[in-house]
C-alpha positions in Angstrom: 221.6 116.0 276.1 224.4 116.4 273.9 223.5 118.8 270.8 225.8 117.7 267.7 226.6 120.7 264.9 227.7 119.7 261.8 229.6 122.2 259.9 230.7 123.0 256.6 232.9 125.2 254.8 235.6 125.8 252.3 239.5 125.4 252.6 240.6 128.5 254.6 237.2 130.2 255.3 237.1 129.5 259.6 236.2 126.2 260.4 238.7 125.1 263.1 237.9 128.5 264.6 234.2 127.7 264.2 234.6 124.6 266.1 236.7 126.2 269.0 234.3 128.6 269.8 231.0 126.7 269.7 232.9 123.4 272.0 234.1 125.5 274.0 231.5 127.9 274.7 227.9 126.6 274.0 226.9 123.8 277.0 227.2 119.9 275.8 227.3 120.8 272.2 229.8 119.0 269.7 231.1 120.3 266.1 231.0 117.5 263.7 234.1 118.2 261.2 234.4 115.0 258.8 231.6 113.1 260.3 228.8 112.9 258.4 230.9 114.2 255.5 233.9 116.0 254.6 233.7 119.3 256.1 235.0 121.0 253.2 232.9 119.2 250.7 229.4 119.0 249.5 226.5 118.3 251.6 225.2 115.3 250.6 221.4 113.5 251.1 222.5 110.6 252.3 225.0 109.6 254.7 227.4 107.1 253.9 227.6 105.4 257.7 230.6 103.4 256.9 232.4 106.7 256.7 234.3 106.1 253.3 233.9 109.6 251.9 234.0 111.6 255.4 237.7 111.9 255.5 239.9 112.5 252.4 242.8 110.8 254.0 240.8 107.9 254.3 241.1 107.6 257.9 239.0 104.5 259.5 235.9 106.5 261.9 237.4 104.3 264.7 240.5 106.9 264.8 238.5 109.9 265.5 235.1 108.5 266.9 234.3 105.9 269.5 231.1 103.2 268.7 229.3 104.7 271.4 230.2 108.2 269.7 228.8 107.1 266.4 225.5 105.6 268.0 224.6 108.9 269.6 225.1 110.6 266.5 223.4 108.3 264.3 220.2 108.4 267.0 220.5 112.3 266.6 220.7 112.1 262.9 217.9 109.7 262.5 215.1 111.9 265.0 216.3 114.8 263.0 218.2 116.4 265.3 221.5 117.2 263.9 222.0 120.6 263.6 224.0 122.6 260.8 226.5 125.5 260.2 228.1 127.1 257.2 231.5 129.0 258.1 231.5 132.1 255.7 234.2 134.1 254.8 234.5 137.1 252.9 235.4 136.0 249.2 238.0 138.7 249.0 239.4 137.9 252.3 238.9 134.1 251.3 241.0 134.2 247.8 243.8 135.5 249.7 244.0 133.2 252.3 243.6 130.4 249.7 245.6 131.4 247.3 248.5 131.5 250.0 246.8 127.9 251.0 247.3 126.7 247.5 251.2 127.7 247.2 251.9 126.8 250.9 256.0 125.6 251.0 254.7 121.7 252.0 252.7 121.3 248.8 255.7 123.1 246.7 257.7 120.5 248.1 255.8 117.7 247.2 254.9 118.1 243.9 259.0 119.0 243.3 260.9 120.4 240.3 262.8 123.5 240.6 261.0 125.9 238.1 257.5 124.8 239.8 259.1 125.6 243.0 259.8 128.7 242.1 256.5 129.7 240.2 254.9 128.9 243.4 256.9 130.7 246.0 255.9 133.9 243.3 252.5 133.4 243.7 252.3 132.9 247.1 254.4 136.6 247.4 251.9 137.8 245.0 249.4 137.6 247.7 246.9 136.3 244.6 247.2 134.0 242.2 245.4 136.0 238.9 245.7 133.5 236.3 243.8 131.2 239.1 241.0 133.1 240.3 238.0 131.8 237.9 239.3 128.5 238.8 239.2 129.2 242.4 236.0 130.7 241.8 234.3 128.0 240.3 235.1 125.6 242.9 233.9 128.5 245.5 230.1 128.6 243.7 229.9 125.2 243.7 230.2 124.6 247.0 228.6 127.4 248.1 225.7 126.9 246.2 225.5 123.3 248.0 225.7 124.9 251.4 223.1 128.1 250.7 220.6 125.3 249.8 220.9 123.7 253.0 220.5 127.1 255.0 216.6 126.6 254.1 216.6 123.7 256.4 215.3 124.7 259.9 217.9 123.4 261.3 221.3 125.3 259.5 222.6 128.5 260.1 225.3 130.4 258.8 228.1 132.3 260.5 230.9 134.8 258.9 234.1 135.0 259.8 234.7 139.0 260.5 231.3 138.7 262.5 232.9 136.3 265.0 236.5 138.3 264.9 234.5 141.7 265.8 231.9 140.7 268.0 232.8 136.9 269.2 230.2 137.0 272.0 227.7 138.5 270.3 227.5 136.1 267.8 228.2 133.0 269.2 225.1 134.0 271.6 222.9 134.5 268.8 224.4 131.0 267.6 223.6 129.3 271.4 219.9 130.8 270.9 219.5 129.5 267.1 220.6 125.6 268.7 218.5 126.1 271.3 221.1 125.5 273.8 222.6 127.7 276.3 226.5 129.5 276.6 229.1 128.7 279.2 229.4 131.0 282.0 233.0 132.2 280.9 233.6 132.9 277.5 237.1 131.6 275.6 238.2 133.2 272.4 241.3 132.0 270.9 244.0 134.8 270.6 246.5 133.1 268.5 246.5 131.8 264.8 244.9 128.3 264.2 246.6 125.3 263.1 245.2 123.4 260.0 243.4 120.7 262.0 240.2 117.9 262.1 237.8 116.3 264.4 240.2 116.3 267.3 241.4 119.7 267.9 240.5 121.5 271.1 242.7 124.7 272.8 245.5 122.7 273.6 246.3 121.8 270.2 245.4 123.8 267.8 247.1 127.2 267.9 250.2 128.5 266.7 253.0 130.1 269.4 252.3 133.6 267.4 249.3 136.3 267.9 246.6 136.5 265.7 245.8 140.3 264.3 242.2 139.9 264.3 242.6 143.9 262.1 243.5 142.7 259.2 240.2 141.4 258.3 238.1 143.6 260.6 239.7 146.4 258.2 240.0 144.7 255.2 243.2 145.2 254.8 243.5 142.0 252.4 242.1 144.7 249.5 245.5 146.0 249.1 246.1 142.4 247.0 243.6 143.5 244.2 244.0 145.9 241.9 240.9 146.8 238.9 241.8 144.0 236.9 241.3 141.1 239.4 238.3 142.6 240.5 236.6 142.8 236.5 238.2 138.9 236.6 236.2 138.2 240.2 233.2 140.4 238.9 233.3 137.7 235.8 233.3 134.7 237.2 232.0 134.8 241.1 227.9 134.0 241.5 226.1 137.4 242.3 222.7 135.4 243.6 225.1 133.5 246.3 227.1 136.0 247.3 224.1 138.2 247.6 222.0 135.5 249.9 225.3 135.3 251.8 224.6 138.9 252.1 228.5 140.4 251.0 228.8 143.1 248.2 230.8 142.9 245.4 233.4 145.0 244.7 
């Protein structure tokens, strides 16, 4: 019996790493991205089973799912069997990594103009965007806030991102035990950085030919792009009661 996870989580948090680690190491068990919803978008009551809102480029389900694919999960769904997880990422960690997201060279490109060009490129240096933080931030509650509510349902779990860099076994067996299903016999980890990606990425495909330094976030090195300010700004605008279920401390 196949056991489908669908996961959530913001832009940038660990999703596609999320996904490689649980296909490739839990038995029969498949990580919904887009199905059933956008993965980085709100989780929503009802499922929309023509698929219209789970991928933002609008993608028919017939690219990415087979009919005999979407029956199985729509039996799963409807016996209440769809399992859920929330990819977490420290919201220090995460502003940086979204911030550089946001300014990436592709979207500079595309929106064009020379003096918006170079604004971006500054902030992207920068490390973190200041004068965008309670913007970022507001998106992050909101979301969050959507996702924390579903962790009340038996069936969702939440995993964070440094826990799977530090101890990857560890925690993907306490995620194996929580989906009542069992782990492969040899354990895969990928070693290089991930490629943005959707429902179709597996270890061929979805790593980059340079190796991921897994310290950076184990020691929090990403600090070094605040200063007091940003942190008053954060401190301001960020939602202590989510960030304290999510069980992270404010700086």
């Amino acid at each position: 019996m196949v056991t489908y996870i669908k996961q959530y989580g913001i832009q940038r948090s660990c999703t596609n790493f999320v996904k490689l680690l649980l296909e490739n190491n839990l038995e029969k068990s498949i990580v919904l991205s887009n199905v059933l919803g956008w993965k980085h978008g709100p989780h929503k009551k009802e499922v929309n089973w023509n698929g219209d809102d789970w991928d933002p480029q609008n993608k028919k389900i017939e690219t990415y799912l087979s009919l005999d694919e979407l029956e199985g999960i729509k039996k799963a769904y409807k016996s209440n069997e769809i399992k859920y997880i929330i990819c977490l990422k420290d919201p220090y960690a995460w502003l940086v990594s979204y911030s550089k997201y946001d300014n990436r060279p592709d979207k500079i490109r595309s929106l064009g103009g020379l003096l918006n060009e170079s604004r971006k490129l500054m902030n992207r240096k920068k490390g973190v965007n200041r004068d965008k933080i309670p913007e970022y931030l507001e998106m992050w509650n909101k979301l969050h806030q959507n996702w924390m509510n579903l962790t009340d349902h038996s069936n969702c779990t939440y995993t964070k991102y440094e826990n799977l860099l530090e101890n990857p076994k560890e925690e993907v067996e306490r995620l194996a035990k929580f989906f009542k299903t069992k782990t492969n016999n040899e354990f895969y980890v990928p070693e290089r950085r991930m490629k943005r990606g959707g429902e179709k990425i597996d270890k061929n495909n979805s790593t980059e030919n340079k190796i991921f330094d897994s310290s950076y976030y184990i020691e929090r090195r990403y600090l070094e792009n605040f200063n007091e300010k940003m942190y008053e700004t954060i401190r301001k605008h960020i939602d202590f009661e989510i960030v304290k279920k999510m069980k992270y401390d404010i700086i």
